[in-house]
C-alpha positions in Angstrom: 74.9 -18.9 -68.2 76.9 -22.1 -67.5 74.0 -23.8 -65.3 74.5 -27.6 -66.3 70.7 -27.9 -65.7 70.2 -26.1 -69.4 73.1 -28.0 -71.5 70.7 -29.7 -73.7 68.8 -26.9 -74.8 72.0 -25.0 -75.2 73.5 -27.4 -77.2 69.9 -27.5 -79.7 70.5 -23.7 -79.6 73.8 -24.1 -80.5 73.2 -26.7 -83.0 70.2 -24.9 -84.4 72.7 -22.2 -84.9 75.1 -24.0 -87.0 73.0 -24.6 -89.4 72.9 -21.3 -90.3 76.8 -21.5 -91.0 77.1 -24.6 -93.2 78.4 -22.9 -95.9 81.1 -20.4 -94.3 81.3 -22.4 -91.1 80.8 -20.2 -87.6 83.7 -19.4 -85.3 82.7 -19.8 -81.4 82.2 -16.2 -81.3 79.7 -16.2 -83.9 78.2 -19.8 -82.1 78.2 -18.1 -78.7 76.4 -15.1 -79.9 73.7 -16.9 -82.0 73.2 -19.0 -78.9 72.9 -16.3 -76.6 76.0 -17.9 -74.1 79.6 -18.2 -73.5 82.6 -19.4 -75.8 83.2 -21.7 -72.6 79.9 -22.9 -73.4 80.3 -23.3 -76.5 83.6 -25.2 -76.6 82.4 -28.2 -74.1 78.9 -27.9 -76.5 81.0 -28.2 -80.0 83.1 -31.3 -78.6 79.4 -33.0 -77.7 78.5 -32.6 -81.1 81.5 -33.0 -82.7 81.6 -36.5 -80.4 78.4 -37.0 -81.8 79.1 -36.9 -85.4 76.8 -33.7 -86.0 79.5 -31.1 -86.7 83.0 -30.8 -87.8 85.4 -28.4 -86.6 87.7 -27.7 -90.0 91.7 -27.8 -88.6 92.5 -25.3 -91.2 90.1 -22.2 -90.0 88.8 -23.3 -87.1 85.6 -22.8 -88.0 82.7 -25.3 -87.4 80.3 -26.8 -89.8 77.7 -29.1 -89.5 78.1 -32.7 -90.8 76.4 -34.8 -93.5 75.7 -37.1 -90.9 73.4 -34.5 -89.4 72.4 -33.0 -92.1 70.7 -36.2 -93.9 68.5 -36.4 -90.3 66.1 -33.8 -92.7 66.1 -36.7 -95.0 65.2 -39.2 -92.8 61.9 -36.8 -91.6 61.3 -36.2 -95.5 61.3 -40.1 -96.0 59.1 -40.6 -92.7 56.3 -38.3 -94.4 56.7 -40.1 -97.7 56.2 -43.3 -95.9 52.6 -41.5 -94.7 51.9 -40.4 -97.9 52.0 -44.0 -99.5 50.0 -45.2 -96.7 47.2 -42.2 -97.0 47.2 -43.0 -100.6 46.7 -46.9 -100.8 43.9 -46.2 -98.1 42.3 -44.0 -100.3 42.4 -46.2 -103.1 41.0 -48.9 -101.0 38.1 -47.0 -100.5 37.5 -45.9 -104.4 37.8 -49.5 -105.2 36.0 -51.5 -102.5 
């Protein structure tokens, strides 16, 4: 399970995991269970993410959460689409008017 070749798709998996736990927060058990690898894993995964700013590991449980940081990257998609939608619209409206 600790093959270096599949680090980045165990940290989405871990990642994608957290997300599940933003509320309560996950222990590495609970990560390395979801993820389907090893609290060894998961410890050298968590200080990635943590390094990157996408989860937080809460000093008095121990428990991780995801950050706002990361969190707002849903926002950034949901503005993306917006941005589409504008553009879709004033093309149709071109084409009414013209």
């Amino acid at each position: 399970m600790s093959d270096s070749r599949n680090l980045p798709l165990r940290t989405l998996d871990v990642l994608e995991a957290l997300c599940g736990y933003a509320a309560t927060g996950a222990t590495n058990a609970d990560l390395a269970h979801a993820a389907h690898t090893t609290p060894a894993d998961i410890s050298r995964i968590t200080k990635l993410l943590i390094g990157k700013g996408w989860a937080r590991k809460s000093e008095d449980t121990g428990r991780f959460y995801p950050t706002a940081q990361f969190t707002r990257l849903t926002f950034r998609v949901l503005a993306d689409f917006e941005r589409a939608e504008n553009r879709l619209r004033d093309l149709k409206h071109g084409m009414a008017t013209a």
